[in-house]
N, C-alpha and C positions, 0 to 999 in steps of 0.2 A: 337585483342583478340584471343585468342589462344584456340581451342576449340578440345577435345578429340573424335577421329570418333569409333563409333561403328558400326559392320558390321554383329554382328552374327544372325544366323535365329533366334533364339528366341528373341533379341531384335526388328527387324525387326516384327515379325511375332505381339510382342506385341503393338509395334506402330501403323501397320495398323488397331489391331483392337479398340486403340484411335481413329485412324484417322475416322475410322466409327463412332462412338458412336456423335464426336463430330461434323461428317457431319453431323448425323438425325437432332442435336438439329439446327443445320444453314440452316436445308431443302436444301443441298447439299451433293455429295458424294465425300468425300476424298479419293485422294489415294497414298500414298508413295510407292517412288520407291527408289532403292539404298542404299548407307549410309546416318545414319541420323546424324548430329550435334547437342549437347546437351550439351547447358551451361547453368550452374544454377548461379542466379542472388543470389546477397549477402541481408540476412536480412533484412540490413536496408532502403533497394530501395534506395539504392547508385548510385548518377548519375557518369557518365564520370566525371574522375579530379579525384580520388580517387587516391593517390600516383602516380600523373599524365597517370593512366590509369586504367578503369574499370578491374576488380580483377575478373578473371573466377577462380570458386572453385569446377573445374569438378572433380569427382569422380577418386579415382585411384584405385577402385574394387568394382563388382558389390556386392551389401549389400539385402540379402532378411530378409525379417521380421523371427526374431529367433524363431528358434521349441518351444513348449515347454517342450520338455524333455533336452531341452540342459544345463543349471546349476542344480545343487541341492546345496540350503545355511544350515547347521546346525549352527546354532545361541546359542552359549552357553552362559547359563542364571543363575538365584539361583530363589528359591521358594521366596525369597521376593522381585522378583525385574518381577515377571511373570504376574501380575495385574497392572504394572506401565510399565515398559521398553517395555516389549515383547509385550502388548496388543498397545502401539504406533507403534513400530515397523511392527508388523501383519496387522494394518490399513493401514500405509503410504507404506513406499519402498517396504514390500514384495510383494504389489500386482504388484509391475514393474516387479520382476523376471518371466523371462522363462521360468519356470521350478517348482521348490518344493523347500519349505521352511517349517522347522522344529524346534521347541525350543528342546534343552538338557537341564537335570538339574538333582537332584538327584535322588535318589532312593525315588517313594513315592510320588513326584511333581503331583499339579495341581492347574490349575486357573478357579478362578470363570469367567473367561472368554469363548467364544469358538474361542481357540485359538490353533495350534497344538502341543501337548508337550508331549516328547519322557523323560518318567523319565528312567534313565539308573541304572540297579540294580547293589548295590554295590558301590556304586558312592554317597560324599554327595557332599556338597556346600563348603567346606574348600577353604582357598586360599593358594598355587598356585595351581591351578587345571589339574595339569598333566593328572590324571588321566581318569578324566570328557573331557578330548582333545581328549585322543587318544584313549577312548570308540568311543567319539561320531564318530572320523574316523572309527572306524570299523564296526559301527553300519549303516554309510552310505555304506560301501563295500558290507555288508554281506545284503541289502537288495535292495540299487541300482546301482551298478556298471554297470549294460548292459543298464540303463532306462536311465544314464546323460552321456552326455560329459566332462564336468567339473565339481568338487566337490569343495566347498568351506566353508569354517571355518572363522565364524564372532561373534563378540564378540554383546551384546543384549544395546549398546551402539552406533553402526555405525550406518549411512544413505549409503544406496548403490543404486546407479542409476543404476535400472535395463536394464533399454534399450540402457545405453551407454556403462556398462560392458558388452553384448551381443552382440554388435557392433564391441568391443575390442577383445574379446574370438573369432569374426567369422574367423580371418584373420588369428588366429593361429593355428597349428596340433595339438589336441588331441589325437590323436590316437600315439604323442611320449610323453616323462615324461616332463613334465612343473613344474614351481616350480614359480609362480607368487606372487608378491608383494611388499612392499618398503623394501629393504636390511637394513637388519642393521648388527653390530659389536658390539653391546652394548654402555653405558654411557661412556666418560671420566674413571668415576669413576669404570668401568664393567671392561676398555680395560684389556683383560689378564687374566681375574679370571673366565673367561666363559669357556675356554678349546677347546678354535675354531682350528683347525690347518688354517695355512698359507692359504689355498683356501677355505676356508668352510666360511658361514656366515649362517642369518638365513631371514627370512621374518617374520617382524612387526606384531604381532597377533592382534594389535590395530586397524589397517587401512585396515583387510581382509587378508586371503591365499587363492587364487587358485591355485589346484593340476588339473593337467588331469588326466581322467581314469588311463592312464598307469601308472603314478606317484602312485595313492593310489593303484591298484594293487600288485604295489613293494614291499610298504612297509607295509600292514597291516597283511601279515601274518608270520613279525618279530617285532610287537607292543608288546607282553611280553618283546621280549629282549631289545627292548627301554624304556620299564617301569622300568624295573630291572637296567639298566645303565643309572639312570640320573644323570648328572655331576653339576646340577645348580637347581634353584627352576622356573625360566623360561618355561614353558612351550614354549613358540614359541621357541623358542633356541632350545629346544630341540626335535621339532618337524623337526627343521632344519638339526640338526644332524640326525636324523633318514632316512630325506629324502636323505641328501648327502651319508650314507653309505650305502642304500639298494634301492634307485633308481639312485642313479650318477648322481643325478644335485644338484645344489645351489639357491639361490632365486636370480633373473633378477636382473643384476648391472646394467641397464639400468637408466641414468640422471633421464628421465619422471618417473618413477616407484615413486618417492620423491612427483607429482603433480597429478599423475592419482590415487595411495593410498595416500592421504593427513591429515597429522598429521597436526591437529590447533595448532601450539607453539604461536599465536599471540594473542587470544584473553585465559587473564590468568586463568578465569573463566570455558573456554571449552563451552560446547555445541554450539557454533557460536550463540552467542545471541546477535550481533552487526550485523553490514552491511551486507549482503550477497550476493551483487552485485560487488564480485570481481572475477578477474581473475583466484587468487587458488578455488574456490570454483566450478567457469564454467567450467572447466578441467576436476577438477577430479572426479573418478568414486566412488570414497569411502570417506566418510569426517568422522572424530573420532576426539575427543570424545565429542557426544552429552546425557551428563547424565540427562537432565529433558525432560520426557517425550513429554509435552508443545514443545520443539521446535524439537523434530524430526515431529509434525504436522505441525509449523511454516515454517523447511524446506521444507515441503513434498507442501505447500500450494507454495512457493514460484517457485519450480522447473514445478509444474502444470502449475502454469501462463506461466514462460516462454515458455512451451510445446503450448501453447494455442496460444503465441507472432509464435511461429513456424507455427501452423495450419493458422493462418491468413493471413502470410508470404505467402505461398505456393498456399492457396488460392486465393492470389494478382496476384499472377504470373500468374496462369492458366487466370485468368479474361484476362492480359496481352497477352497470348497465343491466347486466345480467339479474340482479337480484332486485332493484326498482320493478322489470316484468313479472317475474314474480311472483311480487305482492300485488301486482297490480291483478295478475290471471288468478292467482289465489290468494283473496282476501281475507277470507273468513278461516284465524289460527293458523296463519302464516305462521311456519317458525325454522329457524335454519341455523346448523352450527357452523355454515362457513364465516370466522371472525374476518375472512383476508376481504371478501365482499362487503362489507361492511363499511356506510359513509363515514367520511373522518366525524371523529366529536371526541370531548372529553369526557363525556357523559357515558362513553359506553361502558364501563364497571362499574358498577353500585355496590358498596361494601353492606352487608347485610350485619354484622358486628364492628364493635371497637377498633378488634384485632386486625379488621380485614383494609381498614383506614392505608390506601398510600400514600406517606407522606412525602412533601415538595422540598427537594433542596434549593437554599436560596443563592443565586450568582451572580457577583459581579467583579470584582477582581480576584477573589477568591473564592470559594465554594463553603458553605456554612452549611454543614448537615447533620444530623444530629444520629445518623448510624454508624460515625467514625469516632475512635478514643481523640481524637483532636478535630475541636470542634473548627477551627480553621483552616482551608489548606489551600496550596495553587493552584491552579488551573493545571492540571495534568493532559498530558502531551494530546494524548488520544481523543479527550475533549475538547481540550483547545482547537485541534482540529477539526472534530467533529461539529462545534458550531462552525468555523470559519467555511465546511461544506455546506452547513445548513442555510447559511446566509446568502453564500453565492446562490445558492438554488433559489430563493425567495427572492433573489436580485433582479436574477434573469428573466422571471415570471413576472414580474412589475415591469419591468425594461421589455419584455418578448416587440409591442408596439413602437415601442420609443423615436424610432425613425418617423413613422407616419404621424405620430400624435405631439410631436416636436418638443419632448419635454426629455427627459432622462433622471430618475434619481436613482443617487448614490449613498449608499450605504456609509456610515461615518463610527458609529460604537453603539453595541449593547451595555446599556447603563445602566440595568438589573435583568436580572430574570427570575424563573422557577423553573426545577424541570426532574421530573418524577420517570420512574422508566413501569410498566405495568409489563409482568412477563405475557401475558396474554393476550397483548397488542398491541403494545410498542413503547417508543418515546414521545414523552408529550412535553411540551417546550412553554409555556408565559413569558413573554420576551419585553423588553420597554425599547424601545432605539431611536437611537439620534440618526435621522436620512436630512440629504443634503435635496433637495428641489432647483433641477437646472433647467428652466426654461429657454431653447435656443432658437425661437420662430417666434416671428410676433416680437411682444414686447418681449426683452430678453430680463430676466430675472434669476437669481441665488437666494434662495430660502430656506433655512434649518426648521426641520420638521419633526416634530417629534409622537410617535406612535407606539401601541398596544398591538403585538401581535403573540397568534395562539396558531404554534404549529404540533401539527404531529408525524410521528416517522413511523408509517406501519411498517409492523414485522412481515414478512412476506411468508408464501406456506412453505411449510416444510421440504426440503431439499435433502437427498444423501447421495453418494458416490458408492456403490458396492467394494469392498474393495478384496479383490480373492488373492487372498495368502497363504491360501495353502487347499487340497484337492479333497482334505482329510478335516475338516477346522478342529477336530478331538484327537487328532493321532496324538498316542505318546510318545513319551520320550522314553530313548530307548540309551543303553552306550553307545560311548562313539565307537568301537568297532565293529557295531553291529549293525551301521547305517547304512542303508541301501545304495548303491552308486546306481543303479539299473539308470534307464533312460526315462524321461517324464510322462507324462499324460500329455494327449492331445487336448489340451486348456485352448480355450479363445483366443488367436492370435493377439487382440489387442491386450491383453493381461499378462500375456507372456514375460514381456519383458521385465513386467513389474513383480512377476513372480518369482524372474531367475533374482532379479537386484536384491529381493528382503531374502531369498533362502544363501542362495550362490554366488552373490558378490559379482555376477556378470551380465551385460547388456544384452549380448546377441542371441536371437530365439533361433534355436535350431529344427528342425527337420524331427519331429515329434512324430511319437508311435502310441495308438492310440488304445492300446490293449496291454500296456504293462504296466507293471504296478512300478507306483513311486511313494518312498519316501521325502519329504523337504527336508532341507540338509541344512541348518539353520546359521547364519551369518558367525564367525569368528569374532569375540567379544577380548579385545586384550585390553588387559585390567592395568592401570600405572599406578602407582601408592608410592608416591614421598614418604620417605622414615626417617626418623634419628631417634634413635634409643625405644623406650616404651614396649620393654619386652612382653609384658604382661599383656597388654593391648593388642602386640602383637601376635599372640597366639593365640586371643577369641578370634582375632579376623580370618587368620588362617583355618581355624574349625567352621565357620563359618561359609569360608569360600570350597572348604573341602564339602560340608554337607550338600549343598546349594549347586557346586558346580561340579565335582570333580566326580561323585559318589552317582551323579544321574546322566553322565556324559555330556553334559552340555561342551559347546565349542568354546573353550575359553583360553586366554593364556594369562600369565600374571609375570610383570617387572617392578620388581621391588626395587626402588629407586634409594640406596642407601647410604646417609650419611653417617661418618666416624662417631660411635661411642662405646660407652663402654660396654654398652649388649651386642655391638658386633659380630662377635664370634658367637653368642648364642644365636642370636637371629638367624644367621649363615647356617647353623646346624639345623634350624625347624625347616628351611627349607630344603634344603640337602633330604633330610629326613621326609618330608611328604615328595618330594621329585622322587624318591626311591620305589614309592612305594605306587607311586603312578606314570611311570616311565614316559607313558607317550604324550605326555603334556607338557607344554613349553612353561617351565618353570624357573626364571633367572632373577639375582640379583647383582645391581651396579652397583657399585661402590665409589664412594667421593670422600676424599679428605677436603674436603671444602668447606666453610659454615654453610648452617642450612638453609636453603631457597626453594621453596617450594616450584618456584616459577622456572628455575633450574633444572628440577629436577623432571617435572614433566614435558620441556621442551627436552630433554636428550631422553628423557622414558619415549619420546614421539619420534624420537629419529631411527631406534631399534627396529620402524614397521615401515613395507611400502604406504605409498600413497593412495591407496586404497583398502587400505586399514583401519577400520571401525575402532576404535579408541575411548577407552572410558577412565577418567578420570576420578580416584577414591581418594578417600581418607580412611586412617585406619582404624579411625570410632565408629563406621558407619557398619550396619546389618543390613544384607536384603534377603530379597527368595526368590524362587526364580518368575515369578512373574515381572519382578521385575529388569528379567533379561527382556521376557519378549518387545517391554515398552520401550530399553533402550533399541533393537532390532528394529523397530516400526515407527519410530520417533523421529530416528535420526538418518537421514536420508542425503544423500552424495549430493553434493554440487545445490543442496536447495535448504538443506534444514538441519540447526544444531539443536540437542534437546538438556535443557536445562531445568531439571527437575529439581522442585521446592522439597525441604526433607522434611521430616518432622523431628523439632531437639527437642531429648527428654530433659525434664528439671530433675535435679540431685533427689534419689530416690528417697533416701535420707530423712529429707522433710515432705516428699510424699504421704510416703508410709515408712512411718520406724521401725514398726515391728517389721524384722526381714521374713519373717514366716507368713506374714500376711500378705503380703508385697507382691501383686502377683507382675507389678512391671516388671521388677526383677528377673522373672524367669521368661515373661515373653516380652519383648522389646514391644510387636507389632498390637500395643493397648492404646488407647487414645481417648483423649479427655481435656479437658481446660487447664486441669490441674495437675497433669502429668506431666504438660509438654505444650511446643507451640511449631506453628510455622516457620520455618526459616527464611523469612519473605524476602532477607538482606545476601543472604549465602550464596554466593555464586560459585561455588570451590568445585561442585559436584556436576560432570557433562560429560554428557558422553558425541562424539563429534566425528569427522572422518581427517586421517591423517593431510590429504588433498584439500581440505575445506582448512584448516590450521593454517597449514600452510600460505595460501593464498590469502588469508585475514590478515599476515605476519608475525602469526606466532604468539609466546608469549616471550613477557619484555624479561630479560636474563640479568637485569641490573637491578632487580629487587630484593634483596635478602631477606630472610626472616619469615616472619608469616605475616600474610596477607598481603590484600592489595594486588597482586600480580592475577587475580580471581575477574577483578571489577575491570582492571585495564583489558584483558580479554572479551571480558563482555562487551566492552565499548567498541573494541574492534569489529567482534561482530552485527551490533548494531549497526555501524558502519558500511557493512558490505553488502551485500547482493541476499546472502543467506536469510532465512527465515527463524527467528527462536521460539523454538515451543518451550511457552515457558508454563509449567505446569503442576499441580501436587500431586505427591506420589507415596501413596501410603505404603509402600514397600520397601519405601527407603526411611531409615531411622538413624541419627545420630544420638549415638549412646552416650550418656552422661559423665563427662570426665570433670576434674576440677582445671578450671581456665586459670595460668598463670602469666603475666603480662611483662613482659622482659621491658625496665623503664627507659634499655639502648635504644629503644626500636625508635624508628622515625617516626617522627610526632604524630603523622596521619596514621602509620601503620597501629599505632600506639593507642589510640582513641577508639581506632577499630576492633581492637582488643576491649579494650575497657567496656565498649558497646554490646560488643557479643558474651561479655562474661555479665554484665549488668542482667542482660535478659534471660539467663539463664536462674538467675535467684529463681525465680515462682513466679506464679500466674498474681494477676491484679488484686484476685479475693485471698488468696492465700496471705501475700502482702500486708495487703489492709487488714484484716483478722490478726495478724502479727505486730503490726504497730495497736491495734484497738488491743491488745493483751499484755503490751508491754507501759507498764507507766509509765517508768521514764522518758522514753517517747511520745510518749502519749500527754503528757500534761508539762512538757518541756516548754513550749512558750509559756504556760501558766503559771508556770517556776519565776521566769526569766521577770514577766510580769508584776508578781506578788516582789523579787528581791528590787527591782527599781521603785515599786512605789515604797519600802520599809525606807530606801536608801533617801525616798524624798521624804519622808517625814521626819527623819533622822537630822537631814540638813534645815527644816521648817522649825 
């Protein structure tokens, strides 16, 4: 590896006083002498084998943190776009700038915002806004010309990376006329009716202009004469022109200029409202056009994280730095359990047994691994993305030079791989890949490359969030009449709120007394159960929800969503019958002479409740207890998270255990085993949600009859939205073993769905096989088949 020396005193002089800082913490003193060597390790703690050799991406100029007087952005905006564009704007990216950031707009402008807005008198909101351009240039002259380095002109639509356009701006002279940004020559349809002469062009008003001082110097005090001679309705055109006749430059025909200002021609909608884990995106310094507000936050959220993926980075390293001294100060029986310090290798676990072997799944359009019952499968979601992160990041550490070293490759397909995960330190990747070699200095050249790389993704340490739910974490549960109302404990303001939301269902933290006693008063759980008929079934569930819920006061209610049969009127009586005998609980049943729909039945079981009504969606084979109240309470979270708990379905106890005397499923549902029962890894029936969050997903679809299906279309909605799904096993939920009968009306998908979930419920794999190995006729069924065709050829012979 190849490592860049630095020698000068001020580097020198800031390393020794490293080198102290980080003797006091080791209780030894450091001390550097001479030149130091400094190579900085790539992102993605890339071991050796990286395009057959670890990648130094040493620095090719020293980069200090930007002034803040160094840009100034005026952001030209219109009065109805200053409460929408400019207030995302003023949130997100401006706070990156270095400098000062200002909205223009007409004569008269203002926003109910406090946001900064320069109305420029004389000037309305018409389009093309020539003259709203080259106000706002003069209005940045005439007040900061000596305060910035660079002036810059952005439309109230762009995302601009402020700390990597300052990065960009450090390496170039300001103090001569610049003219920065993506060139253009106009449309197809423009060439020639702009009045460009042969060397003139302009820069893209879409994607940013940066002027230097000296550049807006030049020309704003010939800005009449360029208002008076404009040849086109373009304002960037012909800001262009003004700049070429009265400062002597053109806007940079530089290739990168098209990647570092990035115009989206890809996605047809604009704003980047698809992937944004791509290569034009990580580049460039300016991305346009983002016209909905929403996702210049979206952006701004997405560039934060990677910023955060950086700080982790960096803070790996030093840990790394940290344990190189050391071993260096203690030699002799070095030995240390920090795994997160530790250099990248694949070597760091050593299985001491057979057993302790990780084995590698192999990938490349599918995944081939030998810990799944299907030994082929696709590419799933989560991976599939997770390489396309891992890739970019290895992109960008090959490319970090690319400007100075005038090459650039690009990434083209992973053509196999391997990639094992080790819980005690990470993902480790064997990759093969097709890169593309684009040579653009010098001779210019395109060459397909093909390389062996070995990445690893260390786990980082251990992180948690305390999270206080309560002042008592063992209080019991007492009846509901007997729950305290008093007023709270004086809890840490910042937990407050999160304490009222999971006990009390409310936001606002009140004025707390710090010497009374509190009970938590536990969130209101209303229960919806679709029925039709199944009286028998229905009266375990009700023993059930009477033991669980009603007998220990929990906060519950229950709407038996009921359609017409002939247990009707019994049905109606057990509940009659338990509302009697517990008065103060909200006990009701609806009734529908409709056929059955499940998806019916719990979109109007959801409209019985305000909008901040915690919602749990059952069926009535299903058992719990009450821990599994508290998980839906803690799970399922307003405005951010649905919880969608995996059940466990038993198989027919039947061919369990036959003897019923032995059978202890039988008597306790909560038993678990391979051959009792399985995951419900397809079930989405079972959630509990908030009435506000349904809502807002749109519900469920009311034109599905019968059963199923109307479970998955849900789900999909909430994939869709903003929400979170904890999707999760929950050994306290169990779905009791009924026999699955498949109505052959149903509609063919709903139908198969059926067939699916009654398939799975026969028995476990070995139970199966033990069953076909004991039955002959099965069992020697092609040998039959085999022995009657050859008697039949020898017959015909």
């Amino acid at each position: 590896m190849h490592c860049r020396k630095y020698g000068s005193k001020r580097y020198i002089g800031s390393t020794m006083f490293v080198g102290v800082v980080l003797g006091l913490a080791l209780g030894s003193w450091l001390r550097t002498r001479g030149n130091v060597k400094m190579c900085i390790s790539n992102p993605m703690r890339m071991d050796t084998g990286l395009l057959q050799h670890q990648v130094s991406t040493e620095p090719t100029l020293t980069y200090e943190k930007p002034k803040d007087n160094m840009i100034f952005v005026g952001v030209m905006t219109a009065q109805k776009y200053l409460d929408s564009r400019a207030v995302a704007a003023n949130q997100t990216w401006a706070k990156t700038i270095p400098g000062k950031v200002l909205f223009f707009s007409r004569s008269g402008s203002a926003s109910n915002y406090d946001i900064p807005v320069v109305s420029l008198p004389g000037v309305d909101d018409t389009y093309p806004p020539q003259k709203k351009s080259f106000l706002m240039l003069k209005y940045m002259h005439d007040h900061f010309i000596d305060k910035y380095d660079w002036f810059m002109r952005a439309d109230d639509d762009v995302y601009i990376k402020g700390e990597k356009l300052s990065k960009f701006l450090y390496s170039i002279n300001s103090s001569k006329p610049q003219f920065i940004g993506q060139a253009g020559l106009g449309t197809k349809e423009e060439f020639g009716t702009l009045s460009l002469d042969q060397n003139e062009n302009f820069c893209m008003g879409g994607t940013g202009i940066v002027m230097s001082r000296e550049t807006l110097k030049r020309i704003v005090p010939h800005i009449k004469y360029c208002l008076k001679n404009l040849y086109t309705t373009h304002e960037d055109v012909e800001i262009g022109r003004c700049v070429k006749k009265f400062a002597g430059v053109t806007c940079t025909w530089a290739f990168e200029m098209q990647h570092l200002f990035y115009q989206n021609h890809i996605d047809p909608n604009g704003s980047f409202s698809k992937n944004l884990n791509s290569k034009d995106t990580h580049r460039a310094l300016t991305m346009h056009p983002v016209k909905q507000p929403q996702q210049q936050y979206r952006i701004h959220t997405f560039f934060q994280d990677a910023h955060t993926l950086e700080l982790r980075h960096k803070r790996l390293l030093h840990k790394r730095e940290i344990e190189v001294m050391n071993k260096n100060i203690i030699r002799k029986g070095y030995h240390t359990d920090d795994r997160y310090g530790m250099p990248p290798s694949l070597m760091k676990y050593r299985a001491t047994n057979q057993h302790d072997i990780l084995p590698w799944e192999f990938l490349s359009k599918a995944v081939y691994s030998d810990r799944d019952v299907n030994p082929k499968r696709g590419l799933e979601a989560p991976l599939k993305n997770g390489l396309e992160g891992i890739m970019m990041q290895v992109m960008q550490m090959i490319n970090k030079n690319a400007r100075q070293r005038g090459r650039i490759i690009d990434f083209k397909e992973i053509l196999y791989g391997y990639r094992r995960v080790n819980p005690l330190y990470g993902a480790d990747y064997v990759l093969d890949l097709l890169l593309v070699y684009r040579k653009h200095k010098g001779r210019k050249m395109t060459v397909p490359v093909r390389r062996h790389a070995y990445l690893q993704q260390t786990f980082s340490e251990i992180e948690f969030t305390e999270d206080v739910s309560s002042p008592n974490p063992v209080s019991p549960i007492v009846p509901l009449d007997n729950i305290a109302q008093g007023p709270q404990p004086n809890l840490l303001q910042i937990f407050q709120n999160k304490v009222n939301y999971l006990y009390t269902g409310t936001r606002d933290s009140e004025d707390l007394n710090a010497g009374s006693s509190y009970t938590p008063t536990p969130e209101t759980i209303h229960f919806i159960l679709p029925l039709s008929g199944r009286l028998h079934t229905f009266k375990r569930f009700l023993s059930i929800f009477e033991k669980v819920c009603l007998q220990h006061g929990e906060r519950v209610s229950l709407a038996v969503m009921l359609f017409e049969s002939e247990d009707t009127e019994s049905i109606l009586q057990e509940v009659k019958t338990l509302k009697m005998k517990y008065q103060g609980y909200d006990l009701r049943v609806v009734g529908s002479r409709d056929s059955f729909s499940r998806g019916v039945a719990l979109q109007q079981g959801s409209a019985l409740y305000d909008k901040n009504s915690l919602l749990f969606f059952i069926d009535v084979d299903m058992t719990f207890n009450q821990e599994n109240l508290n998980r839906i309470r803690l799970n399922t979270i307003q405005f951010k998270q649905v919880y969608y708990p995996i059940v466990f379905s038993q198989y027919d106890p039947a061919d369990v255990c036959p003897k019923v005397e032995d059978c202890e499923m039988r008597h306790n549902p909560f038993i678990y085993g391979e051959n009792i029962g399985y995951w419900r890894q397809f079930g989405f029936g079972i959630v509990s949600l908030y009435k506000s969050d349904l809502d807002n997903a749109g519900g469920l679809d009311m034109t599905i009859q019968g059963w199923g299906k109307e479970d998955v279309d849900l789900y999909g909605k909430f994939l869709k939205s903003n929400l979170t799904i904890f999707r999760a096993v929950d050994n306290d939920l169990v779905h009791i073993f009924h026999p699955i009968i498949c109505d052959p009306n149903l509609e063919p998908a709903q139908y198969q769905m059926c067939l699916g979930s009654k398939a799975s419920s026969y028995g476990s794999f070995d139970r199966l096989s033990k069953t076909v190995l004991n039955n002959e006729a099965i069992l020697h069924k092609n040998e039959k088949k085999l022995e009657q065709k050859e008697t039949g050829n020898l017959i015909q012979n």
